[in-house]
DSSP file (Angstrom, degrees, kcal/mol; ACC not computed):
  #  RESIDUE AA STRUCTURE BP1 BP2  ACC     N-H-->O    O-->H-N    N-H-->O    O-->H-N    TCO  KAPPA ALPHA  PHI   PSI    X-CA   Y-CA   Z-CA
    1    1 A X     >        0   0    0      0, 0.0     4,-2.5     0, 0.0     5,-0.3   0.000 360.0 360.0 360.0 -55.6   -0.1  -16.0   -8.0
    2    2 A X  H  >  +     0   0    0      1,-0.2     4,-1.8     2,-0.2    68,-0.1   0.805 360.0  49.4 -52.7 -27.8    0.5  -12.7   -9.0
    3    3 A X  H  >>S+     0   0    0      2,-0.2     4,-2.9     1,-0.2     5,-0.5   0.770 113.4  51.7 -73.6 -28.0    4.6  -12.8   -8.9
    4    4 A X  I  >>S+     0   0    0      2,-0.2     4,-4.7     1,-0.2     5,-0.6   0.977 110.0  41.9 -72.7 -54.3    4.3  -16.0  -10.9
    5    5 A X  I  X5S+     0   0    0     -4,-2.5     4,-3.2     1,-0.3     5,-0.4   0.972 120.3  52.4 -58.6 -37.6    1.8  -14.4  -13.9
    6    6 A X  I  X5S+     0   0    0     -4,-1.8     4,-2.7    -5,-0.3    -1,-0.3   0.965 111.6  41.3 -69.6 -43.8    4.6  -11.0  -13.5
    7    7 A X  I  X5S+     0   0    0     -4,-2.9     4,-2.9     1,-0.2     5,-0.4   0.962 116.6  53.3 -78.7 -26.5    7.9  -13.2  -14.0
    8    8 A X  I  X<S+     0   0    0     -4,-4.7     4,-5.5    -5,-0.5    -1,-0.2   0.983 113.0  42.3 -51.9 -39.4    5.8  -15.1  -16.9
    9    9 A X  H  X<S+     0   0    0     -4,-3.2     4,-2.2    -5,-0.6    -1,-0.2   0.893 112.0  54.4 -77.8 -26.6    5.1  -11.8  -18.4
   10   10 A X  H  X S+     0   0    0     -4,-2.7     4,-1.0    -5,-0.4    -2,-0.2   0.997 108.4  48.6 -68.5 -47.5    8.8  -10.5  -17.9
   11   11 A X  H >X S+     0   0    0     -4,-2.9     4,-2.7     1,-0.2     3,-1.3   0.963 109.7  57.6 -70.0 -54.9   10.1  -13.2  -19.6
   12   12 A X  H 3< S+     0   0    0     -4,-5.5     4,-0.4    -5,-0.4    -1,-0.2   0.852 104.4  44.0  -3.8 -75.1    7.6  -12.7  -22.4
   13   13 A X  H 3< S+     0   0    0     -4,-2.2    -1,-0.2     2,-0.2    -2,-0.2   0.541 109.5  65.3 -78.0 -10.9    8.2   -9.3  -23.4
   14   14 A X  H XX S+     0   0    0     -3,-1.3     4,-5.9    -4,-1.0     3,-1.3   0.937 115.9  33.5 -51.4 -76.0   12.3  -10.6  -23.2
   15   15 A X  T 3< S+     0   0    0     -4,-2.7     4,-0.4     1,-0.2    -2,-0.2   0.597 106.3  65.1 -83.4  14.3   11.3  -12.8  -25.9
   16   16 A X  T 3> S+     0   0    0     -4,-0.4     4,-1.0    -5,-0.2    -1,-0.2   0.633 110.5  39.8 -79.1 -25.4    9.1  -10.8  -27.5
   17   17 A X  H <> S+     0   0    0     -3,-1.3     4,-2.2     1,-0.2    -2,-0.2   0.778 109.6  56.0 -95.8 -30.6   11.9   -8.5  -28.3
   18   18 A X  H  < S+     0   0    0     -4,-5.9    -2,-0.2     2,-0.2    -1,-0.2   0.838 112.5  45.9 -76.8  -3.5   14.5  -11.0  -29.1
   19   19 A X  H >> S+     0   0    0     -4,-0.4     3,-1.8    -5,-0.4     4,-0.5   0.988 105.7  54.8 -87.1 -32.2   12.3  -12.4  -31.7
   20   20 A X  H >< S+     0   0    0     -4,-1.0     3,-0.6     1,-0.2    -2,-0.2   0.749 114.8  43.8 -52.9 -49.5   11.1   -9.3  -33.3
   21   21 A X  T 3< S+     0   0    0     -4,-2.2    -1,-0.2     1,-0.2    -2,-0.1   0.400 107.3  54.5 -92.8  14.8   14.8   -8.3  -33.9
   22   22 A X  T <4 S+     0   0    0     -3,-1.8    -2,-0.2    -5,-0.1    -1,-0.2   0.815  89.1  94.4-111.2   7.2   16.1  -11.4  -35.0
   23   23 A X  S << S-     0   0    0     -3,-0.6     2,-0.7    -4,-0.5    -3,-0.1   0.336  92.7 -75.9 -72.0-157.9   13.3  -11.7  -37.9
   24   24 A X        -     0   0    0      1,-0.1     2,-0.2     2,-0.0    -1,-0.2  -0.843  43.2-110.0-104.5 128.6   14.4  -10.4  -41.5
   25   25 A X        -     0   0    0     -2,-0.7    -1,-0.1     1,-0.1    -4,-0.0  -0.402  23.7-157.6 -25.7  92.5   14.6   -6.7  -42.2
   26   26 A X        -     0   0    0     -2,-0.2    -1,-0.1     2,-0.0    -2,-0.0   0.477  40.4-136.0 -79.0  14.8   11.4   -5.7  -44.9
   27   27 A X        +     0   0    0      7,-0.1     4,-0.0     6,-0.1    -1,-0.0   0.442  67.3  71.0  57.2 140.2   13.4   -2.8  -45.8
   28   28 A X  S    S-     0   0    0      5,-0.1     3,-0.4     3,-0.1    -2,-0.0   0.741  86.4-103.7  82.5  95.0   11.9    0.9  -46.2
   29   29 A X  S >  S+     0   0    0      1,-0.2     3,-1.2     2,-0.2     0, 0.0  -0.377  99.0  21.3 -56.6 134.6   10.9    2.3  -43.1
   30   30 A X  T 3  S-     0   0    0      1,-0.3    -1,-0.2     3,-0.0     3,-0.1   0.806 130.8 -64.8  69.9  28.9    7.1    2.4  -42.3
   31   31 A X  T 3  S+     0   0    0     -3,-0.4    -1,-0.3     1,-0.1    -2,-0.2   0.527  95.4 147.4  58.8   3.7    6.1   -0.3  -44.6
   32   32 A X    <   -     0   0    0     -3,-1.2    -1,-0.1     2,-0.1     0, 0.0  -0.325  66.1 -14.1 -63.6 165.4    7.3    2.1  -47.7
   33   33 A X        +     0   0    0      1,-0.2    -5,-0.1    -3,-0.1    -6,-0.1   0.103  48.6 175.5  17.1-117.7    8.5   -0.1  -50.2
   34   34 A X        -     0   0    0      8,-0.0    -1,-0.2     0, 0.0    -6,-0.1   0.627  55.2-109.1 108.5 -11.2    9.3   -3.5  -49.7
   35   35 A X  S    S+     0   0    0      1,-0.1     6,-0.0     2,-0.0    -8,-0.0   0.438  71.0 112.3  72.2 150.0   10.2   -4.1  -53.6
   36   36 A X        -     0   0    0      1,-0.1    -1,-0.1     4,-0.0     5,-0.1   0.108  58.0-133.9 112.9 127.8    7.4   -6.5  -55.8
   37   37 A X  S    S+     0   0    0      3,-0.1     2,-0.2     4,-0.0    -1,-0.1   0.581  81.1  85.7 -77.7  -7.1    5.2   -5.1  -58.6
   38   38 A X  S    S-     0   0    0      1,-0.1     3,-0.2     2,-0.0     0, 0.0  -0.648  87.9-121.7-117.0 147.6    2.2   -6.8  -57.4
   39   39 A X  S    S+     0   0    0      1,-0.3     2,-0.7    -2,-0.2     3,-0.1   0.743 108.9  57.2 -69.8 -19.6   -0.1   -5.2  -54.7
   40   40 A X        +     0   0    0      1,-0.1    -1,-0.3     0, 0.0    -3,-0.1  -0.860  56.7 144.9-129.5 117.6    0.7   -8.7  -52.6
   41   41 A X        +     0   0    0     -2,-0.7     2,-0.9    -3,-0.2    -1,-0.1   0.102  33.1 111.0-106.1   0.9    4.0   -8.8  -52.4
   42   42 A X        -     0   0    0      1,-0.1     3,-0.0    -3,-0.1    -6,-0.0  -0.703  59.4-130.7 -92.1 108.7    4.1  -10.4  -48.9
   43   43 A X        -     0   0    0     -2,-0.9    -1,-0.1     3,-0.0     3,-0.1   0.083  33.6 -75.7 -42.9 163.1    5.2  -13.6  -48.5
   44   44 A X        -     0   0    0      1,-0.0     2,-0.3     2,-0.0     0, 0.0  -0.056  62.7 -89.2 -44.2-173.6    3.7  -16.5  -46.6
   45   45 A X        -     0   0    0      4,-0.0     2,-0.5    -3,-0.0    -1,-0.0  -0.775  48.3-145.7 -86.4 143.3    4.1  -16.3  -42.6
   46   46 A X    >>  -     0   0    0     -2,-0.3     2,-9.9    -3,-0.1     3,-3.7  -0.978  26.0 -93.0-138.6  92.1    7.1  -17.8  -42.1
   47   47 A X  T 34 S+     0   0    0     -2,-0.5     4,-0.1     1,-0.3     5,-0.0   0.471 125.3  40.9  36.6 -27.2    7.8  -20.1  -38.8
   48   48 A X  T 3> S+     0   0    0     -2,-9.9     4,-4.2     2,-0.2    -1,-0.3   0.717 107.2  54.8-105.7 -47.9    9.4  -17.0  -36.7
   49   49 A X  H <> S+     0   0    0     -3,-3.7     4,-1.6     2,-0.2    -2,-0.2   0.805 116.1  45.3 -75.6 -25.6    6.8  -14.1  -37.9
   50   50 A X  H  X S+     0   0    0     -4,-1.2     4,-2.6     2,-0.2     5,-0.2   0.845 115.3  51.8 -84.9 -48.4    3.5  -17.6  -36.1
   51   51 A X  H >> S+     0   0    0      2,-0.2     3,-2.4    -5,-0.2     4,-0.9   0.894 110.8  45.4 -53.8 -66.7    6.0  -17.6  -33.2
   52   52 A X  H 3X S+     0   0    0     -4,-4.2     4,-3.1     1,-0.3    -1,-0.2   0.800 114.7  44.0   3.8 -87.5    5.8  -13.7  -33.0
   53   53 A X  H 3X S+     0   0    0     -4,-1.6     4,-2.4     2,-0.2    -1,-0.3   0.810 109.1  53.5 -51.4 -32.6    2.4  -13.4  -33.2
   54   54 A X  H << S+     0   0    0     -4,-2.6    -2,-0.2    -3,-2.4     4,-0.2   0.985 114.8  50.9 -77.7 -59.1    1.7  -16.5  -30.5
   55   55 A X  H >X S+     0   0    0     -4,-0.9     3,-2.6     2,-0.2     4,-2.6   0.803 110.9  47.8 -15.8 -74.1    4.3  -14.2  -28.0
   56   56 A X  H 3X S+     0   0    0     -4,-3.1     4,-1.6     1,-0.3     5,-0.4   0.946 110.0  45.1 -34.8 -77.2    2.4  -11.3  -28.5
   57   57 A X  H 3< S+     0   0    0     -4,-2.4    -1,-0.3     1,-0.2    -2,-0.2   0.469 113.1  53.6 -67.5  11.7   -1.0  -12.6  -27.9
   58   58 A X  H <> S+     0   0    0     -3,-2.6     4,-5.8    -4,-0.2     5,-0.3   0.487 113.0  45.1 -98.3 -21.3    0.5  -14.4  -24.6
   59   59 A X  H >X S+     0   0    0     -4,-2.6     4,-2.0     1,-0.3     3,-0.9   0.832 113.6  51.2 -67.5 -77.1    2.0  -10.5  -23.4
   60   60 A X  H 3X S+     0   0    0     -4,-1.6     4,-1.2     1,-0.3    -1,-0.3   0.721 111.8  43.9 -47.1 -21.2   -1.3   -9.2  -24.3
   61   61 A X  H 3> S+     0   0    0     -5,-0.4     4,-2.7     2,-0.2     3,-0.4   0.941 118.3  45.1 -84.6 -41.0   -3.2  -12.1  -22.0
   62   62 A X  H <X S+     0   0    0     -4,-5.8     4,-6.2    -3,-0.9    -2,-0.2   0.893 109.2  50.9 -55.8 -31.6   -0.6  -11.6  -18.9
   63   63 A X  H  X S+     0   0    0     -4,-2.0     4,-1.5    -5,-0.3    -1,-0.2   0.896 115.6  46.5 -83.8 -23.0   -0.7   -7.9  -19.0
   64   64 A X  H  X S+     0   0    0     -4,-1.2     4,-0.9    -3,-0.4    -1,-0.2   0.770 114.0  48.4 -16.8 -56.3   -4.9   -8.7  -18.9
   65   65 A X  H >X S+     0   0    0     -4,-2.7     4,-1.6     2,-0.2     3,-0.8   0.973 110.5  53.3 -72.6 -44.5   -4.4  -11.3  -16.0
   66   66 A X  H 3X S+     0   0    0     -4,-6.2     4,-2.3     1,-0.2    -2,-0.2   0.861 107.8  50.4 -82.2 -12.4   -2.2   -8.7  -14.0
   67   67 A X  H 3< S+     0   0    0     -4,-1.5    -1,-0.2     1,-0.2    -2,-0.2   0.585 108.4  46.4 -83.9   8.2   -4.6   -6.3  -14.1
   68   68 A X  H <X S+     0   0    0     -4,-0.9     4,-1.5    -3,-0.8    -1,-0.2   0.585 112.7  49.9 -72.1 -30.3   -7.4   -8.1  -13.0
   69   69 A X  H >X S+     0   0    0     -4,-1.6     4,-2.3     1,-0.3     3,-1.0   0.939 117.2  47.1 -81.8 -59.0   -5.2   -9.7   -9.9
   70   70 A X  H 3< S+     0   0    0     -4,-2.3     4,-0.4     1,-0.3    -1,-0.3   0.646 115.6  48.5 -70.1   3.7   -4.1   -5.7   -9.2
   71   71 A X  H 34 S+     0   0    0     -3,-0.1    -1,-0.3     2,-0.1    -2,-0.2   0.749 113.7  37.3 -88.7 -17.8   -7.5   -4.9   -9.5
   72   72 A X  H << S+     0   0    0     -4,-1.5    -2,-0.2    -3,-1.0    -3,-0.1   0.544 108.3  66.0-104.2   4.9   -9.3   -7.1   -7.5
   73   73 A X  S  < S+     0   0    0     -4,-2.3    -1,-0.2     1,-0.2    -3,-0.2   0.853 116.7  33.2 -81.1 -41.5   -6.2   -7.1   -4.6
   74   74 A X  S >  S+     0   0    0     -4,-0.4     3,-1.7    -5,-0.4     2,-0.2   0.165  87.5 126.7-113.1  34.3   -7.3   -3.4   -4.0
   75   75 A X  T 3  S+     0   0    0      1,-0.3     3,-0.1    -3,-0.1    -3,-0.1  -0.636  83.2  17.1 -82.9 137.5  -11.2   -3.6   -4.8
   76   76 A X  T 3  S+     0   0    0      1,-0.3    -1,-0.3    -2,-0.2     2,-0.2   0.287 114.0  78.6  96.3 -22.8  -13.0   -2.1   -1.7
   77   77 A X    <   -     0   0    0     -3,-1.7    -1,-0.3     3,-0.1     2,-0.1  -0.705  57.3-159.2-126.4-175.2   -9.7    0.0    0.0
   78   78 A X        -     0   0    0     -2,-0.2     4,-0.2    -3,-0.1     3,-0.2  -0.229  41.9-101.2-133.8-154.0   -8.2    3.5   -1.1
   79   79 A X  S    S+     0   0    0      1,-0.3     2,-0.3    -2,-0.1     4,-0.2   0.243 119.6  65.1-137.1  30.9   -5.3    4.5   -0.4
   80   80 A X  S    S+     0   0    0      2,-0.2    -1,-0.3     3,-0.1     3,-0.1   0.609 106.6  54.8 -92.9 -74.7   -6.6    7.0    2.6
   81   81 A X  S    S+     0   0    0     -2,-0.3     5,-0.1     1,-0.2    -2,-0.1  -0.037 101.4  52.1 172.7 -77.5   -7.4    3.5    3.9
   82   82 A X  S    S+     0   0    0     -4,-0.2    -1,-0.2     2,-0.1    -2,-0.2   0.618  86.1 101.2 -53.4 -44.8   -3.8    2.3    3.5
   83   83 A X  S    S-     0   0    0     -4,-0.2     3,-0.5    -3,-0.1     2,-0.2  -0.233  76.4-131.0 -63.4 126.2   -2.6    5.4    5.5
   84   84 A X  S    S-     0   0    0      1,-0.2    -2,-0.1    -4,-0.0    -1,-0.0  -0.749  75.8 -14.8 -96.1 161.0   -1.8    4.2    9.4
   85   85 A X  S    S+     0   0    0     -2,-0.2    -1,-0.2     1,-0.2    -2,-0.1   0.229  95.3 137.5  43.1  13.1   -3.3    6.3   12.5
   86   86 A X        -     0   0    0     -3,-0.5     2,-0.4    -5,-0.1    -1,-0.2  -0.504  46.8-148.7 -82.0 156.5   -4.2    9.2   10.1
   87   87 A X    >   +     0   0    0      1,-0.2     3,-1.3     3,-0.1    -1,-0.1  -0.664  19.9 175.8-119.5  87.9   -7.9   10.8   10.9
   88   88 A X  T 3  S+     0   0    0     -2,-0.4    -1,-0.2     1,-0.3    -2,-0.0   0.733  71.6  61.7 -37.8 -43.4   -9.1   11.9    7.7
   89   89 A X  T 3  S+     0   0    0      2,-0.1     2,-0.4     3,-0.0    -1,-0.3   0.072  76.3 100.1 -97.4  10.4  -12.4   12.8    9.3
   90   90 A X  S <  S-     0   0    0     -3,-1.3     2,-0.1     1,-0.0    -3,-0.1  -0.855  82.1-102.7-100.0 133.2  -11.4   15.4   11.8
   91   91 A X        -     0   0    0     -2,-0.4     2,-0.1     1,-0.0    -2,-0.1  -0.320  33.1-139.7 -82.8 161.9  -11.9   18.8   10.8
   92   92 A X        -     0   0    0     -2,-0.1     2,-0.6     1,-0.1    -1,-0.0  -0.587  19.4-125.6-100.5 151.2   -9.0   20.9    9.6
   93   93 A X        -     0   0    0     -2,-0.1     2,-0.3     0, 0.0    -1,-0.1  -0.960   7.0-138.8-145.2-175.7   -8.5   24.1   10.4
   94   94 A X        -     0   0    0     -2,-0.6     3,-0.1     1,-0.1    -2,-0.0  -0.545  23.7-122.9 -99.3 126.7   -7.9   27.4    9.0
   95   95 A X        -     0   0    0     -2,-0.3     2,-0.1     1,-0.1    -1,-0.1  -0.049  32.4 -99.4 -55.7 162.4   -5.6   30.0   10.1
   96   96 A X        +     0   0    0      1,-0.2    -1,-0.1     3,-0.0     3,-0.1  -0.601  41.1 172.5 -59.2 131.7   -6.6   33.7   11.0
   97   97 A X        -     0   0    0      1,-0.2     3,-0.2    -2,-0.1    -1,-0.2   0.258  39.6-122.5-118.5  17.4   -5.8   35.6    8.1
   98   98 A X        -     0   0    0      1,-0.2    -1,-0.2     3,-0.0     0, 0.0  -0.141  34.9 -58.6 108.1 142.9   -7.4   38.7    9.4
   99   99 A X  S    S+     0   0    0      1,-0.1     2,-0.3    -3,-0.1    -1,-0.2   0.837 117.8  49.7 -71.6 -37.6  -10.2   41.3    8.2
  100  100 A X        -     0   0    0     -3,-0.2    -1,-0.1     2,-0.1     0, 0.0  -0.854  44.4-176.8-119.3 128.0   -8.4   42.1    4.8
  101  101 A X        +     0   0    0     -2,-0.3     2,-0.1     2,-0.0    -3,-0.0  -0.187  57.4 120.4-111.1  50.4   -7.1   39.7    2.4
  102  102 A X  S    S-     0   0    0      1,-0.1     2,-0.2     3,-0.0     3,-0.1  -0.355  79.8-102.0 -82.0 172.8   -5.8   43.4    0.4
  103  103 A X        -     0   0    0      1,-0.2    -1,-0.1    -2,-0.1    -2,-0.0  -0.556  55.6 -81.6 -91.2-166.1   -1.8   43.3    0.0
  104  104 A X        -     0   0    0     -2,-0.2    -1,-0.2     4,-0.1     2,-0.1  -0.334  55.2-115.0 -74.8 157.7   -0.1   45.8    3.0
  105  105 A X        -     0   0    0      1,-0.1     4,-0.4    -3,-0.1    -1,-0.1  -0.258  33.6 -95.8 -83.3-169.1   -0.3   49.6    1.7
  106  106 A X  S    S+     0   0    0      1,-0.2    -1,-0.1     2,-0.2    -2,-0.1   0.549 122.6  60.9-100.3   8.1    2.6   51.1    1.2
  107  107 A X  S    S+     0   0    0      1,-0.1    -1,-0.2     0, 0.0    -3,-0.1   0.949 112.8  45.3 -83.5 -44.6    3.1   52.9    4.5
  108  108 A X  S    S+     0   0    0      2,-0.0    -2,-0.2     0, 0.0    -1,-0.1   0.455  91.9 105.8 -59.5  -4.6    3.0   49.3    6.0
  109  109 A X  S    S-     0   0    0     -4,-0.4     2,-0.4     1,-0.1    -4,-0.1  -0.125  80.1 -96.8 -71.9-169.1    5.3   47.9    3.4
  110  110 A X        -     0   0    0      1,-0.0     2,-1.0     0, 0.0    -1,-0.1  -0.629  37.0-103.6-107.5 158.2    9.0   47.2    4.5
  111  111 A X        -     0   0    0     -2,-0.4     2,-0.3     1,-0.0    -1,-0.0  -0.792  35.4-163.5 -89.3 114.6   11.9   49.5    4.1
  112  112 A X        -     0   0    0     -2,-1.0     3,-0.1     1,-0.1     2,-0.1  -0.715  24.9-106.1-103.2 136.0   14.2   48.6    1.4
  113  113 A X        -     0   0    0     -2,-0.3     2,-0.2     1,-0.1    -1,-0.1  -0.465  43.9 -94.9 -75.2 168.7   17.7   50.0    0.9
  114  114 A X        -     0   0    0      1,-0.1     2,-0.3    -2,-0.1    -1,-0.1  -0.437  44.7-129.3 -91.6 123.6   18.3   52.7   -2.1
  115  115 A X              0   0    0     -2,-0.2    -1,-0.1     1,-0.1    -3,-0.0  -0.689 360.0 360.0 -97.2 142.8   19.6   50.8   -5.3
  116  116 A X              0   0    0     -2,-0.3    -1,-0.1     0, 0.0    -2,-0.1   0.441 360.0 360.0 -52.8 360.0   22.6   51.9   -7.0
């Protein structure tokens, strides 16, 4: 079920872009201009701009449907779960580090050769 709702939704967003670039240019980047003295200047919706919109609100339902199927395929596991023969629940442990966590003094530091 889920590969079927995913190829639906690939093929969606396919035509979601070829429709969106084959409509007509409103000119003016960012809705600036757009020409027309009147504060509605917009023509009617136009055959291409209802297709749009019905494409859009079917991507918006799929990408809804596949996250409900991928949420309810992992409801209940983790992905510690998922992991095979590991034993989370065994305790780890921690190396010796020693009485001091100082760095070494400098008699204990290493001997470096004499820079030019």
């Amino acid at each position: 079920m889920e590969n079927v709702v995913l190829i639906i939704h690939l093929i969606l967003a396919l035509s979601l872009i070829g429709t969106v670039l084959l409509q007509r240019s409103e000119g003016g980047g960012l809705g600036m201009g757009g020409g027309g003295g009147t504060a509605n200047s917009r023509p009617p919706a136009s055959a291409i701009s209802k297709f749009t919109w019905m494409l859009a609100v079917a991507f918006i339902a799929t990408s809804i449907t596949l996250t409900l199927i991928a949420a309810g395929n992992t409801a209940g596991s983790s992905v510690a779960d998922r992991v095979g023969g590991a034993d989370l629940s065994a305790p780890v442990s921690v190396p010796d580090l020693g009485e001091s966590l100082l760095p070494p003094s400098p008699a204990e530091e290493p001997l470096l050769p004499a820079g030019d």
